[in-house]
Each structure stands twice: as structure tokens, then as C-alpha cells.
VOGU-3710 file (C-alpha; in Angstrom, 3 decimals, decimal comma):
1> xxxxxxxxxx> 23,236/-18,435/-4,036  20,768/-17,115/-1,420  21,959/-15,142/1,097  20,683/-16,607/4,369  20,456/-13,119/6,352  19,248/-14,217/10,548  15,700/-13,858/11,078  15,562/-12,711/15,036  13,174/-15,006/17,650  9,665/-14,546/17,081
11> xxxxxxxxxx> 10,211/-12,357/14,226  7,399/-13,894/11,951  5,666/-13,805/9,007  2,003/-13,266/10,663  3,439/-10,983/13,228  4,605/-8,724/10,122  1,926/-8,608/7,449  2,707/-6,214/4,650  0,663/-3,559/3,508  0,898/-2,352/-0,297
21> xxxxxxxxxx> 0,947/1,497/-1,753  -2,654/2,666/-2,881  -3,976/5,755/-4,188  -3,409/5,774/-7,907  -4,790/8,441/-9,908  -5,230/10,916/-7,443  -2,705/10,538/-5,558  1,189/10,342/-6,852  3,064/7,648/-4,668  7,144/8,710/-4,391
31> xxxxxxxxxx> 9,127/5,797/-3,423  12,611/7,695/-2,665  14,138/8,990/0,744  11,838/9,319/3,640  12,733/8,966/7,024  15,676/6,864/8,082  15,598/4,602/10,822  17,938/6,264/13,309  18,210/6,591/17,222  19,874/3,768/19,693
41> xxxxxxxxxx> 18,951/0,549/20,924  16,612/-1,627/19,695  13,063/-1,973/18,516  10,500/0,425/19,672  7,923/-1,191/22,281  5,937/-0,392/24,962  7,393/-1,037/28,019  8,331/2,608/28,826  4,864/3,733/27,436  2,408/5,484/30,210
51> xxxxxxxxxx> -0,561/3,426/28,282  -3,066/3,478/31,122  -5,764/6,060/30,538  -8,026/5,696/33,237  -9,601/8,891/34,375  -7,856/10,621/31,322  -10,189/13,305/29,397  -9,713/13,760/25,780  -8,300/16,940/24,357  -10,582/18,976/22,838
61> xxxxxxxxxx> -8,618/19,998/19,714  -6,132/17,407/17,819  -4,438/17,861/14,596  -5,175/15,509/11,685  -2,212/15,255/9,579  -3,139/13,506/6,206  -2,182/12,655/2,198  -6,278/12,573/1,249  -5,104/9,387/-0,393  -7,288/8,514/-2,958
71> xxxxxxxxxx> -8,243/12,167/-3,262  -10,125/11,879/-0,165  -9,843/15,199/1,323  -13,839/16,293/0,818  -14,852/13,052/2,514  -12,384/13,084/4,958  -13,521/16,738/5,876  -17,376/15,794/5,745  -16,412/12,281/8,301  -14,562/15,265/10,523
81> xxxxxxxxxx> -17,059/17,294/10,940  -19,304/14,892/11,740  -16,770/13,458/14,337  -16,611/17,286/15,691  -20,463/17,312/16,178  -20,722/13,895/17,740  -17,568/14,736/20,255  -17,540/18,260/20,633  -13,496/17,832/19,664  -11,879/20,433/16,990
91> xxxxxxxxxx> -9,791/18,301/14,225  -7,523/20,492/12,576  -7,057/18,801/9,014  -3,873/18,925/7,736  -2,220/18,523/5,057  1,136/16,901/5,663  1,994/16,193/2,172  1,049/15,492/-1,601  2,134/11,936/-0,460  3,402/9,087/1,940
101> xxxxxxxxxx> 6,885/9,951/1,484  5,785/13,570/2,411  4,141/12,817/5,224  7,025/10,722/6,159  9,886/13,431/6,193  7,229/15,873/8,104  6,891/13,579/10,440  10,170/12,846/10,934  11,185/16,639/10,987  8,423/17,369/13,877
111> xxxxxxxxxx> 9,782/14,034/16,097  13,280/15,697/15,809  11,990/19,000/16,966  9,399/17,452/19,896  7,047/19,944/18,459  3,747/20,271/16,327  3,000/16,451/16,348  -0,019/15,376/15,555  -2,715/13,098/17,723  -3,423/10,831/14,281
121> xxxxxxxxxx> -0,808/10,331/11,135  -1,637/8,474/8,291  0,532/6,017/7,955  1,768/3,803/4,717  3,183/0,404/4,407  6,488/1,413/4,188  6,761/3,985/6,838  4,595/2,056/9,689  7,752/-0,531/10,633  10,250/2,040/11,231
131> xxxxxxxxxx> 8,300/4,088/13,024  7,562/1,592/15,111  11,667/0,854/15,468  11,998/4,178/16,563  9,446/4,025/18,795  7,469/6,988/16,849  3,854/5,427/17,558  2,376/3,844/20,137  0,413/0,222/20,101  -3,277/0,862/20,758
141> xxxxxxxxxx> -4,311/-1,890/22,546  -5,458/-0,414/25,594  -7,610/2,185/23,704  -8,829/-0,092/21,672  -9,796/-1,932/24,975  -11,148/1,157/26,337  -13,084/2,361/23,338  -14,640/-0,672/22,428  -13,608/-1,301/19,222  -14,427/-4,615/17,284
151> xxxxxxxxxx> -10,948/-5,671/15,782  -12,493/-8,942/15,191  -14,979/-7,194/12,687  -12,304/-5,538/10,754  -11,275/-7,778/7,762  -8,913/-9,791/9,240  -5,647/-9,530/6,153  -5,922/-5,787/6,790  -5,953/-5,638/10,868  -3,729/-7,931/10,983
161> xxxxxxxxxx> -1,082/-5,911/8,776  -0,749/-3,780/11,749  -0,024/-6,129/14,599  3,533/-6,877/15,525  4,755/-8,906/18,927  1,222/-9,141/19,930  0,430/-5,262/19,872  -1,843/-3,520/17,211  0,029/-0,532/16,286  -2,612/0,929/13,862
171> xxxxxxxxxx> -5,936/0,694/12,290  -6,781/0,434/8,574  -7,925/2,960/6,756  -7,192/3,531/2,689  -6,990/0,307/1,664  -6,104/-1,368/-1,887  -5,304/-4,255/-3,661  -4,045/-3,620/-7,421  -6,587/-4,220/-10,104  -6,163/-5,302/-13,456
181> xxxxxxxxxx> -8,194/-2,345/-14,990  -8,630/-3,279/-18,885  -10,786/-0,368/-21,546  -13,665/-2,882/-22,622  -14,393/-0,864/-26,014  -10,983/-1,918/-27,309  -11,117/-5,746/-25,900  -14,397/-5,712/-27,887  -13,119/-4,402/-31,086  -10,648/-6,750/-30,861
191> xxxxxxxxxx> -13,073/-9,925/-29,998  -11,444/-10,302/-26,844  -13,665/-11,890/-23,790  -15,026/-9,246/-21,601  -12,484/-9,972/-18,488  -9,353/-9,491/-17,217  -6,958/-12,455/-18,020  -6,633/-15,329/-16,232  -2,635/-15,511/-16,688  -0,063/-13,247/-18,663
201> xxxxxxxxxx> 0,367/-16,062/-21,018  -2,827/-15,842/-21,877  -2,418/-11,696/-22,222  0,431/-12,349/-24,347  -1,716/-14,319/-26,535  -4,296/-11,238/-26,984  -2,036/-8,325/-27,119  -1,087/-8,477/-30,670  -5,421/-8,200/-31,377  -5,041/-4,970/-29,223
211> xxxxxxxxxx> -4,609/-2,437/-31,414  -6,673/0,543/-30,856  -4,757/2,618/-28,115  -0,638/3,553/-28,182  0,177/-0,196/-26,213  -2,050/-3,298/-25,500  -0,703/-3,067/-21,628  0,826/-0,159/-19,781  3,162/-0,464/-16,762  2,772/1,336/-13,965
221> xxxxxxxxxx> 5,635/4,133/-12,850  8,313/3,044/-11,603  9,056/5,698/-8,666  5,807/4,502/-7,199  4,552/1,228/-8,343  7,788/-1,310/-9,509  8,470/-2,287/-5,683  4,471/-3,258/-5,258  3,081/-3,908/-8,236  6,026/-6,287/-10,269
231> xxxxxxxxxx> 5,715/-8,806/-6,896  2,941/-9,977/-9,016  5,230/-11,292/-11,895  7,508/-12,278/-9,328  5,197/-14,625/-7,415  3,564/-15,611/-10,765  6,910/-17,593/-11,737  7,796/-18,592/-8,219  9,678/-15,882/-7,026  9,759/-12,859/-4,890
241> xxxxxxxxxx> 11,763/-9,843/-3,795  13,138/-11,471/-0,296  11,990/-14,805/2,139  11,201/-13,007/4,577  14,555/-11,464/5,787  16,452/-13,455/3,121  17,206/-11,294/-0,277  16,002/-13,589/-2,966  15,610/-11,360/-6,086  18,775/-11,912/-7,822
251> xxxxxxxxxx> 17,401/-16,213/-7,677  16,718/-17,620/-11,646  12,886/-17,269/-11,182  13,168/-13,980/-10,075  15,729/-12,856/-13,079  13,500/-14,966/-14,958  10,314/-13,201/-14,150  12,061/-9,898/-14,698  13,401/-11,000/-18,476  9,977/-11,790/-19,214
261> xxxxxxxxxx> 9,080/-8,092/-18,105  12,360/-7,035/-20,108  10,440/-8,937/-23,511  7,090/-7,752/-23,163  8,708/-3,804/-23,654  11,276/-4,720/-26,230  11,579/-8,252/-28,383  7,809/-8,226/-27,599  6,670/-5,107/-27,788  3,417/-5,224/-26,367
271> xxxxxxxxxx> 3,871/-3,321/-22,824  5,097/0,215/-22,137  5,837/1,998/-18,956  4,154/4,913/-17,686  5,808/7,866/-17,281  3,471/9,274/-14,818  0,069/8,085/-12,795  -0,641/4,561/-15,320  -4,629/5,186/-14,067  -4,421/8,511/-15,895
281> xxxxxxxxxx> -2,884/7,622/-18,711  -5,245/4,482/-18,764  -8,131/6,910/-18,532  -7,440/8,901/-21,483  -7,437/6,145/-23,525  -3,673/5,819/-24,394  -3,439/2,341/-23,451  -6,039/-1,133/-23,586  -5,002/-2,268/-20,359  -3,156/-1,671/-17,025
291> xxxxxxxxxx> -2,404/-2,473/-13,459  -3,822/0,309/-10,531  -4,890/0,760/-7,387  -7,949/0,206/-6,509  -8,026/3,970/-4,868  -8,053/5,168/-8,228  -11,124/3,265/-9,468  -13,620/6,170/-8,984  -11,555/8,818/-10,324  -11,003/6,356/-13,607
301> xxxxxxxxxx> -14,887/5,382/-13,547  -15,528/9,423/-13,642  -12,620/10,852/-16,117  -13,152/7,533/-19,134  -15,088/7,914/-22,032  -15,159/4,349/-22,485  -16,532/1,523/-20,311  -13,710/0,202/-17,313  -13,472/-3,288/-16,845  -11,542/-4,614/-13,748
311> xxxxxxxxxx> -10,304/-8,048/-12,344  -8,650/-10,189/-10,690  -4,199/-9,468/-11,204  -3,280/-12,123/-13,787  -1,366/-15,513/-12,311  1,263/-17,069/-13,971  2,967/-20,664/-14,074  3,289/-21,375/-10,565  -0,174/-21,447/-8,370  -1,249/-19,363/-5,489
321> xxxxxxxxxx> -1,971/-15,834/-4,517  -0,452/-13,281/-6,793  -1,816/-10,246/-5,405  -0,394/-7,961/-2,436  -2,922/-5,697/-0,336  -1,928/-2,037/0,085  -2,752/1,176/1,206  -2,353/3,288/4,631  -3,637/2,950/7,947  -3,713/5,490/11,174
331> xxxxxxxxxx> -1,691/5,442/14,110  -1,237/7,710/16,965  1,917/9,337/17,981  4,034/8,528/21,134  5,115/11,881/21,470  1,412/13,055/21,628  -0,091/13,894/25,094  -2,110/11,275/27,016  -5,270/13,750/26,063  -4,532/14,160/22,402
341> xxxxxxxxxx> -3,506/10,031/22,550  -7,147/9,151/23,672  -8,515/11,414/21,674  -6,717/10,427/18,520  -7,977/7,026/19,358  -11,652/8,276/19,819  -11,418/10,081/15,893  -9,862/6,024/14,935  -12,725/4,611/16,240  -15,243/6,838/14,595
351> xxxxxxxxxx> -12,914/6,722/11,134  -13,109/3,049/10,707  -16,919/2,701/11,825  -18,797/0,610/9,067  -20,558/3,438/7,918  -17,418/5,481/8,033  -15,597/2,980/5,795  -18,188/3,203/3,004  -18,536/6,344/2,679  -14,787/6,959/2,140
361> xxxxxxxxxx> -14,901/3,876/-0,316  -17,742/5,507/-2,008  -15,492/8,756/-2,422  -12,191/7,096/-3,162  -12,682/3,460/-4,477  -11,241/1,620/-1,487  -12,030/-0,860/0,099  -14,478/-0,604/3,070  -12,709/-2,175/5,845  -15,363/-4,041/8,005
371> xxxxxxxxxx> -16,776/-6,993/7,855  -20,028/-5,845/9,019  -20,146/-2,811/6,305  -22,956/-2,861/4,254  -22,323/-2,233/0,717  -25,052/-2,841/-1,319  -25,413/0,837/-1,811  -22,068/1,218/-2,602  -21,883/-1,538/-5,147  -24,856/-0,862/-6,590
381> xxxxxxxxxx> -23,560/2,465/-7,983  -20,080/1,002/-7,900  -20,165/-2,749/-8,511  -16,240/-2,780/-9,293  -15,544/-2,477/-5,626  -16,715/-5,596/-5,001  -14,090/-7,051/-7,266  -11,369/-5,806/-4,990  -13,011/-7,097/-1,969  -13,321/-10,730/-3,221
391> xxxxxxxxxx> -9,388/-10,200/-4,496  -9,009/-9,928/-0,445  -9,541/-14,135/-0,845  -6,710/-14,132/-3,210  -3,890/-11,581/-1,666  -1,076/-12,515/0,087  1,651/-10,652/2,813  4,192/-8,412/1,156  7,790/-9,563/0,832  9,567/-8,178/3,600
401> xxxxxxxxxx> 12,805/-6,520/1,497  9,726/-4,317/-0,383  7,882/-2,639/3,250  10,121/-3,224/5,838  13,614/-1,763/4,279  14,101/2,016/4,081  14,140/3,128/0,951  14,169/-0,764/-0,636  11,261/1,071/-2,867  13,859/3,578/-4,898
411> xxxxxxxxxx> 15,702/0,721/-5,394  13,934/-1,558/-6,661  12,497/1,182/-9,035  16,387/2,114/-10,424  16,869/-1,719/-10,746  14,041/-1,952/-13,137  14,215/1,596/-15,045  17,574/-0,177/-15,882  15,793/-3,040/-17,478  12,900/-1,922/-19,226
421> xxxxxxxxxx> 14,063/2,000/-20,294  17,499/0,917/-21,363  17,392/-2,981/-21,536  20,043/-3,186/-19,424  21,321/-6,992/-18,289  18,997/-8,206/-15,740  21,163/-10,536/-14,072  23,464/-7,827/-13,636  20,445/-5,712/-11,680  19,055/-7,814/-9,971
431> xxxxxxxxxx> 22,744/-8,854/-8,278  22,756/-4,826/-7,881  19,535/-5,019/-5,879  20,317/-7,783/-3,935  23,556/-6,640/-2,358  22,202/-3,160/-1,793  19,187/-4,873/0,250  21,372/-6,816/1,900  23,230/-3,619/2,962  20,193/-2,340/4,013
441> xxxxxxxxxx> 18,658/-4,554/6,630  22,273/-5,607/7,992  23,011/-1,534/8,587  19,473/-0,582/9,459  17,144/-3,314/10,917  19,342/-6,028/11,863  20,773/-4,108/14,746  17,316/-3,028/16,059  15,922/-6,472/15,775  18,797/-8,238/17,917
//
């Protein structure tokens, strides 16, 4: 039976668009710990905020802090300096961690100390709600105002993942969909069409042909992937990790959907999972087919020795979307000075500037995130971007219980390590998840929500 946890007033779906995790291949995504959602009261907003800047003059040195998701960090140091010559203002790039849940806990550390914050954070999709709980960042609305930015020329799924009680709290900036990413030389051998498939059923009917690396189809790791990528199977059959605040994963299509995963490793045999980055281990050949972000497309385009095929994530019995956006966006500290604030917002505007955006796409393999970016350069050399961009058509918001609850990522990943690395009862896991879930957002968010 469904637990029917309160969803507060004007808590809804298209005020909280989910995000997704990008940066495969270059970038290794940890899914534990990270910053707990602390403090008293309720949920962060603005109405303490100082948020007029009239008359305010930008500081002239800010500090960048950063992942370089997608292995971005030469770009992102050519798009700074180039910021730096336009402006005349320093950015200090920084690296604030190897990943998200780095740059979380740094972040978190420098808030409890009121020291060394920076004037822009990248920020993931599950770190970005409870900073805003805490009242870590500050909505940009009035910069944006001020600065003249086109939000109605960003792409509207991925500005719009950002906005929460009528306040835009960041800007896009890496961002992904997963993409079925499938080694063409073996789908030839084995007279397979040259595309991803249309369903899993109809991947379970060609895996058995798919012979020539270790596994037909390769899961992706569980510490950073299971939360994000398995809401594909999940929606596929119906299902999903949570209704928006209601835990649904321990529901028959969801157990269902997660025996079928259990089969494909073991009665079935056709699917492994990763032990580390899938989009490497896809790139040395090891396996004919997998699921990755599509930050890691360049760095699998450059390290194959075979010809990459992407597509579309495969659907399953039940129509509709089946694919979640991800990726990380940049916000601006509240703690930040008004000077460093406006100037933070100055270095978003220039960041996510058409030409901006496809030049870090170019780099990286994400997605450019304007409408008015021109990328017939950019998939000219790289025409399996534009796969991920028409995917956008096809994507669909994030269950809530996957980017909204602190640490719901770790586990969901323990949940599944227990049934596909020991075949452990799924019933039995998914009833584990869902009470620890529920445990979560009644402890965590419910209070800051009321």
C-alpha cells in the first residue's frame, strides 16, 4: 500500500523540476553523504534577502568554485579568461572537488565557517533543493532583471528545473540526458540494425546475437548512476521511485521493473554492472552496449576504436517519456557580498551566452543550453549531440524521492547492489527503500516545507 506522505500548498510538480547527474566518463559521480539539510525554521526564501542592487559595483575578483564536469576545466578556463578580458574581473578557478558530492561537503564546510565562499558554485540536482532549504543561495531574479538575460531563450525543461515558488534560483549549465550509447562494429557483426532499440524487449531479443565483447549490455555504477539512470526501467513498466512526495517504489510495477533488472544479470544473463565509469568500460570495448551521460560523449567519441552509435533510452510496455534530464547548473551564494553577488551574476550571464554554451558542448558533449545557439558547427563535427537535444522532446521531471531527499541516491544504490550483485529478494529491498525514504522526507523536508 502507498504511503500517502502530505504534499504542502503550492508545492508542485512544475515548481520543482528535477535535474539528473551528468558527466560520465570524465567525471566520477558519488552518490553518498553530502550535506545535510540542517538549521531552523522553514524553507529558505527571500524575504530577508537585501536583493536590490541598484548603484552596486561589481567586485573585481570572485572565486569560481567548480567539478569541470564533463572534464571541462580547459574550456571553462579559456570562457574565464575571456570573461576577465571583457569585464576587467579576476575569476579565481577553483577546484572544489573531483565531484558534486565534493563540492557539496566544501560548500557546506565554508557556510558553517562564514568564510571563503564563493560568488558562483556549481550546483547538481541533488544538492540545489537543500541549499535552497537552508537558504544557502539566493534566487536571481533581480539580476537576471538587471543584466538582461533572456530566460525565455534558454530551453525551457532546463530553466525551468531551477525555478521554485516563482523565483529562479539558478541557471543551467552542464547539462545531460542519458544516452543509449551502443559499439556499432559489434551490432554489425551480429546483423543487428544500426540503432539503439526502440524498447528493452526488443534488446532482449538481440542480446543473445551480441557476442563479441564480455556482455551484450552493461549497467551503469551503482554509487553514481542506479538513482538516475534505473528511473528509466521504472517509468518503462509504469512505475517510479516516488509521486511526487509519495514513496512508490516498493508498488508491483516498480518490484516488477526491478525483477526484470534482477533477470537480465542472472536467469538472463545478458547485462552486467559496471564496477566503475560504464562510458569507460564501454569505450574499451568490454561491452556492446550501455547507458551514459551525454557529458561523456566526446571523451567516448575520442578514446573508441570502434564507431559509437547513440539513441534515444529504450521504452518499455507502458507509453510516454522514459528519459530524465540531468546535469548541474550555477547559483550564487547568499552569504556572498552584494559586489561578489552581482558579479557572480555578470560571469552567469556571460557562461550561458549562446556562444558560451557551444563551446563548452563542443569540449564536453553537453548539451548547449539556448535556444538561439547555433550548432551547426558543433554537429557537424559532432552530429551525436543533436541526438540528445531532440531526447529534450522526450524527457520528463525527476521523481522527487531521487533529487529532492538527502542522500535518497546511496540508497537507492545499496537497494539495488542487493539485487543485482547478490540477487537478493527484491520485494524485500524495495520495502527497505521505501521506509528509509519515508524516514527521510518526514525527518528532513517535511518540517521545512510546513
Amino acid at each position: 500500500m502507498t504511503s500517502s506522505l502530505h504534499l504542502p500548498r503550492g508545492f508542485s510538480r512544475r515548481s520543482l523540476l528535477g535535474l539528473g547527474v551528468a558527466g560520465a566518463g570524465a567525471l566520477g559521480l558519488a552518490a553518498c553523504g553530502g550535506p545535510e539539510v540542517g538549521g531552523e525554521g522553514g524553507a529558505g526564501g527571500a524575504e530577508d534577502l537585501d536583493l536590490d542592487f541598484e548603484g552596486v559595483e561589481p567586485a573585481t575578483e570572485i572565486d569560481f568554485w567548480t567539478n569541470h564536469p564533463g572534464g571541462s576545466q580547459q574550456v571553462e578556463a579559456e570562457l574565464l579568461a575571456a570573461f576577465t578580458e571583457e569585464t576587467g574581473i579576476e575569476v579565481n578557478h577553483v577546484t572544489a572537488g573531483s565531484n558534486y558530492e565534493e563540492i557539496a561537503q566544501r560548500f557546506q564546510t565554508a557556510q558553517a565557517a562564514n568564510s571563503g565562499l564563493p560568488a558562483v558554485v556549481v550546483l547538481s540536482d541533488v544538492w540545489w533543493f537543500r541549499y535552497f532549504l537552508n537558504g544557502n543561495i539566493i534566487p536571481i531574479d533581480t539580476l537576471v532583471e538587471q543584466l538582461g538575460i533572456d530566460l525565455s531563450d534558454y530551453r525551457d525543461s532546463l530553466v525551468q528545473d531551477y525555478q521554485y515558488e516563482d523565483q529562479q534560483w539558478a541557471l543551467p549549465y552542464g547539462r545531460s540526458t542519458p544516452l543509449f550509447y551502443y559499439n556499432k562494429d559489434h551490432f554489425a557483426e551480429a546483423g543487428l540494425p544500426d540503432r539503439a532499440p526502440e524498447t528493452w524487449e526488443e534488446f532482449e531479443e538481440w542480446a543473445p546475437q551480441l557476442t563479441q565483447g564480455e556482455t551484450a549490455y552493461m549497467y551503469p555504477d551503482l554509487a553514481g548512476y542506479a538513482g538516475w539512470t534505473l528511473q528509466n526501467v521504472l517509468w518503462g513498466h509504469g512505475a517510479a521511485w516516488s509521486e511526487e512526495w509519495s514513496i512508490t517504489c516498493a508498488e508491483p510495477a516498480a518490484v516488477e521493473a526491478m525483477q526484470w533488472v534482477q533477470d537480465s544479470v542472472f536467469s538472463k544473463g545478458w547485462a552486467q554492472v559496471a564496477s566503475s565509469d560504464s562510458a569507460d568500460t564501454f569505450a574499451a570495448g568490454v561491452c556492446s552496449s550501455t547507458i551514459a551521460s551525454t557529458g561523456s560523449l566526446v571523451g567516448v567519441l575520442e578514446s573508441s576504436t570502434f564507431d559509437v552509435g547513440v539513441g534515444f533510452l529504450p521504452g518499455g510496455s507502458v507509453d510516454g517519456p522514459v528519459c530524465p534530464t540531468g546535469g548541474a547548473g550555477l547559483g550564487i551564494p547568499a552569504a556572498a557580498s552584494k559586489e561578489e553577488q552581482l558579479a557572480g551574476a555578470m560571469l552567469l550571464e556571460f557562461m550561458g551566452r549562446p556562444e558560451s554554451t557551444v563551446a563548452f558542448s563542443a569540449a564536453t558533449g553537453y548539451m548547449p543550453v539556448r535556444k538561439s545557439a547555433d550548432l551547426t558547427e558543433l554537429t557537424a563535427e559532432t552530429p551525436q549531440i543533436q541526438i540528445a537535444v531532440d531526447q529534450l522532446d522526450a524527457t520528463k521531471p525527476q521523481d522527487f524521492a531521487r533529487v529532492f531527499l538527502p542522500g535518497a541516491d546511496q540508497e537507492m544504490a545499496e537497494a539495488i547492489a542487493s539485487i543485482v550483485t547478490t540477487e537478493g529478494d527484491v520485494q524485500e529491498a524495495m520495502d527497505g527503500l521505501k521506509e528509509t525514504l519515508e524516514g527521510i522526507y518526514t525527518k528532513e523536508i517535511e518540517p521545512k516545507l510546513e
